[in-house]
C-alpha positions in Angstrom: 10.7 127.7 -184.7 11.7 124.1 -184.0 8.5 122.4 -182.2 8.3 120.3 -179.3 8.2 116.8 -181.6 11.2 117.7 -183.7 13.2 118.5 -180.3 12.1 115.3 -179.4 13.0 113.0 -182.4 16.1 114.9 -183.4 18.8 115.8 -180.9 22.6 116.6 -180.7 24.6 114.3 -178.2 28.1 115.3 -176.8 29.4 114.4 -179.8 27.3 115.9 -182.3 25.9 112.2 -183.9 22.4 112.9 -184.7 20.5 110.3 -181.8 16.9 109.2 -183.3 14.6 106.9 -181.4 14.6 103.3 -181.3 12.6 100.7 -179.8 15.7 98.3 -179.0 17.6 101.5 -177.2 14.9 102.9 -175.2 14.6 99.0 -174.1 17.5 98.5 -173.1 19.0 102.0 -172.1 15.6 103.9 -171.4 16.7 107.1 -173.5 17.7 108.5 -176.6 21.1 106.5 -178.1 23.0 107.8 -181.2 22.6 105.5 -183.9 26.0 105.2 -184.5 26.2 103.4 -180.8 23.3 101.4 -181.0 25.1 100.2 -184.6 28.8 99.7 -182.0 26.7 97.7 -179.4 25.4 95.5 -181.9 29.1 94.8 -183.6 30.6 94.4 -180.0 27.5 91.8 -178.6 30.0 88.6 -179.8 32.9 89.7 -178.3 30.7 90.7 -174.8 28.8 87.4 -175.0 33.0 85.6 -175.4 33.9 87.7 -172.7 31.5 86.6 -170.2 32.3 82.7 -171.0 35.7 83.5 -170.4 35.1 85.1 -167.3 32.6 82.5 -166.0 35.2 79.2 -167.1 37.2 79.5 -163.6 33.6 78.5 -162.2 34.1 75.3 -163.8 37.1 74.2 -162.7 37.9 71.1 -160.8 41.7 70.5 -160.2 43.7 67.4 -159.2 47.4 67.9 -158.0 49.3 65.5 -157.1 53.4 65.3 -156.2 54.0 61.0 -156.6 56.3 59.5 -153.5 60.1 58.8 -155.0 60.6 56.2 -156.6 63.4 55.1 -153.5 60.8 54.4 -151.1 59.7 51.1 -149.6 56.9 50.9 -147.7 55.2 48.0 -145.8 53.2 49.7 -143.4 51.0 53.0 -143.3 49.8 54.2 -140.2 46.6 56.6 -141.2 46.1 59.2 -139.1 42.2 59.5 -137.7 40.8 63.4 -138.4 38.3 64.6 -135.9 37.2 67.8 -138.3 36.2 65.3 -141.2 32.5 64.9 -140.4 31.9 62.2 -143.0 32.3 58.7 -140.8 32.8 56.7 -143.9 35.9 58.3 -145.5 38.8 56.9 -143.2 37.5 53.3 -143.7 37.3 54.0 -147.9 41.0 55.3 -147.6 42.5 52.5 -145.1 40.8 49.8 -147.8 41.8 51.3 -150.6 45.7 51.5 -149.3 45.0 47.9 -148.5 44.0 47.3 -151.7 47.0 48.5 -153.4 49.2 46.1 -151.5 49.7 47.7 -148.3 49.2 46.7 -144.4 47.5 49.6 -143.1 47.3 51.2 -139.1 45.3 53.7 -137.8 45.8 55.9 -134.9 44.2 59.2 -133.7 46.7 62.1 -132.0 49.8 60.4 -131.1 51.5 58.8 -133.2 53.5 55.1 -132.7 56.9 54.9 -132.6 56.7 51.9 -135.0 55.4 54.5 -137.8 57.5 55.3 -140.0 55.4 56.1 -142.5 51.9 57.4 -141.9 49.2 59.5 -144.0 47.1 62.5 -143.0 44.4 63.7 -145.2 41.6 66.3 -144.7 38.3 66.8 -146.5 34.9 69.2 -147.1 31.5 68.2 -149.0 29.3 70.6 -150.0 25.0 70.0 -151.6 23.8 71.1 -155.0 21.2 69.0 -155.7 23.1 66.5 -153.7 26.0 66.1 -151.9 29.5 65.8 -153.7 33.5 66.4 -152.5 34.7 69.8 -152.9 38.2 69.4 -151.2 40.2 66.9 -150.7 44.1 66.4 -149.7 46.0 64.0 -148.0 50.0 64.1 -147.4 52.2 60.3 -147.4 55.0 61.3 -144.7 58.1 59.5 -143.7 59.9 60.7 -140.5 58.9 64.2 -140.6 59.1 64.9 -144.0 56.3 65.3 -146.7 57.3 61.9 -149.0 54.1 62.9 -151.4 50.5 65.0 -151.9 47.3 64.3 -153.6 45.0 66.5 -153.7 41.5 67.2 -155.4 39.6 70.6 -155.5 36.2 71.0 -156.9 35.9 74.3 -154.7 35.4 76.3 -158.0 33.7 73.7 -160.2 30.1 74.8 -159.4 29.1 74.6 -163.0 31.0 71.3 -163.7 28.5 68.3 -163.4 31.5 66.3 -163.1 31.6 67.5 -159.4 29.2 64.7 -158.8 30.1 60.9 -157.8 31.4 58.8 -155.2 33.9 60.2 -153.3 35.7 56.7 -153.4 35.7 57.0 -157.3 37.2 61.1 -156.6 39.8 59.8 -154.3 40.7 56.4 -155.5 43.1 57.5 -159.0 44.6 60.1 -156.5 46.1 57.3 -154.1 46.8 55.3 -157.3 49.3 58.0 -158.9 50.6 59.0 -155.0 51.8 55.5 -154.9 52.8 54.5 -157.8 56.4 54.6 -157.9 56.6 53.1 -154.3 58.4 49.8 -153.7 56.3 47.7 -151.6 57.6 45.0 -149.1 54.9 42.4 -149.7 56.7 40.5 -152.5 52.7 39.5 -153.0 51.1 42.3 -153.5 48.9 43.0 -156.2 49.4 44.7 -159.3 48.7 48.3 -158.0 45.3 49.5 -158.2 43.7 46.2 -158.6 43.0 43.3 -156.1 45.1 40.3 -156.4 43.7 37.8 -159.2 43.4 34.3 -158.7 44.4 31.9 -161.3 41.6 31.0 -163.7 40.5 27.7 -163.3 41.0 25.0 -166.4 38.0 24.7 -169.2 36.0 21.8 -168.7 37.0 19.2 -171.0 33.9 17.3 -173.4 33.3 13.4 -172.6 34.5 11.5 -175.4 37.1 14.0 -176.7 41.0 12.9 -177.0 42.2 15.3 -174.1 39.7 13.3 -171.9 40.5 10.1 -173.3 44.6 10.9 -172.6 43.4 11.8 -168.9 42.2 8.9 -168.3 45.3 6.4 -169.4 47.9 5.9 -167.0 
């Protein structure tokens, strides 16, 4: 006769492996486990543990796309296009100086667009807050008469986990326009070297009293 105890501590799963008590099972699974599956869960915890940082990476994803304007293009003037859904006031200045920054004479207009513009930019963009505010989404488009010329775009929308999320969205934005442009001719035989504000010659050392380039300066 086979007490109530030895029922208890010795029992027959479904596929006859002896199951005996242990702490760690009835923790975790709140029942008897077979032994020889508590000893499988503990040889497969590495490759569960790699499976769920695989599975979570795609949450820490921030990707920058962006298709450069062809090289054949000369551009002297882009007319930005105003966009009333972008409720952050600041970011249609940024982008008009930055374009006039890389050389360009910039326009803006809000629905209809001149006649004069031959080239003009539209862009679009969404912030989100974790901790702070930072640019999830941002795309803008370089056209020339009716036809997409380039695209930029930048989307953090499945980087919550990346801290790199967070920053100036002048800093996000500004290598974008820099790579869209790049291989466009620009009319101004002035403008700067793209990317950077024109430099202005450095001015001469000042020369010592008394030493022979100071002395030759002074003859006739």
């Amino acid at each position: 006769m086979v007490n109530s105890r030895t029922r208890r501590t010795a029992n027959t799963c479904v596929c006859r492996v002896p199951c005996w008590r242990t702490s760690h099972a009835e923790h975790v699974f709140g029942s008897f486990v077979p032994a020889a599956h508590v000893f499988m869960l503990k040889l497969l915890q590495p490759a569960l543990l790699l499976g769920l940082i695989v599975a979570f990476m795609p949450g820490c994803t921030i990707n920058r796309k962006v298709s450069p304007a062809t090289p054949a293009s000369s551009i002297s003037t882009i007319y930005v296009q105003r966009n009333p859904n972008v409720h952050m006031a600041g970011l249609h200045p940024e982008i008009v100086q930055q374009l006039t920054t890389l050389g360009f004479q910039v326009e803006s207009f809000d629905t209809v667009r001149p006649k004069e513009a031959k080239h003009w930019m539209t862009y679009t963009a969404n912030w989100a807050w974790d901790m702070a505010m930072y640019l999830t989404y941002f795309e803008t488009m370089l056209m020339e008469e009716g036809r997409v010329l380039g695209r930029a775009e930048y989307d953090a929308r499945l980087g919550g986990g990346n801290m790199g999320k967070f920053g100036k969205t002048a800093e996000k934005i500004r290598p974008l326009l820099i790579e869209l442009l790049q291989n466009v001719q620009r009319a101004s035989p002035s403008a700067p070297a793209l990317g950077y504000p024109a430099r202005q010659a450095p001015e001469p050392a000042p020369t010592a009293v008394g030493s022979p380039a100071a002395q030759e300066s002074r003859e006739p």
